[in-house]
Structure formats: structure tokens, C-alpha cells
C-alpha angles and dihedrals in degrees: 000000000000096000090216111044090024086219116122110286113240125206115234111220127202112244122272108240121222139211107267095200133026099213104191090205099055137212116006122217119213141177117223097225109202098205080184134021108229105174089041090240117096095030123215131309124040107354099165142011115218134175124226101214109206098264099061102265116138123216110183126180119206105197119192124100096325108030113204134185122207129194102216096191085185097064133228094317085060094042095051092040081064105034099011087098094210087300102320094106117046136168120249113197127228114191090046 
């Protein structure tokens, strides 16, 4: 009972979130390819491994001394805003 209004209280609940896309083929496996390295740190040639789910989200693993995954909600077009360097870093897919 809502203490205020004395009607039944109701719980809210987030919204479920759906697959945007049904990708029969599934999940798609990828390398990030740094072609130059601009911040001096994971050198050139293949500095992480990721996986596109078929709904766009993007999971992408960094290995090295201090191996780190990261969720990118937003897909591949959020993660290479942030790592794509201006085109000195590109994804090369795997699965394809």
C-alpha cells in the first residue's frame, strides 16, 4: 500500500532489453590491429581480440601484462571512436 495516495503500490521495473538484431550466424570474433602506435604502449599488429554479440554489443579482451576486458554497450563504431586512433588502429574479422 503507497503510504501517501493509499492505492496499491506498484514496482517499477528497468526495461528488458532485446536483441536488436538475430544474427543467424551468431557471435562474430574479431582482432583490433593497431597499423601505428600512437600512445607509445601496446605496440603494432594484433593488440586485442573482441567479439560483436548479435545484438551489437561489443566484448573486447587486451592481453599483455595486465590483461583487461572491457563491455562496449555501444558496439564497434563506440569502441574505435575511443581506440581507432583516426584510422591507425582497425578491426580485422575473423569469422568473415
Amino acid at each position: 500500500m503507497d503510504e501517501i495516495s493509499g492505492r496499491p503500490a506498484t514496482m517499477l521495473r528497468p526495461p528488458r532489453r532485446h536483441l536488436k538484431v538475430a544474427a543467424a550466424a551468431g557471435p562474430r570474433r574479431f582482432h583490433l590491429i593497431r597499423h601505428v602506435d600512437v600512445s607509445g604502449v601496446s605496440g603494432t599488429g594484433i593488440v586485442a581480440e573482441g567479439v560483436e554479440w548479435s545484438d551489437g554489443t561489443v566484448t573486447l579482451h587486451w592481453g599483455g601484462r595486465y590483461p583487461t576486458t572491457t563491455v562496449w554497450q555501444d558496439g564497434i563504431d563506440a569502441l574505435l571512436t575511443i581506440h581507432g586512433h583516426n584510422g591507425a588502429t582497425t578491426i580485422r574479422w575473423m569469422d568473415d
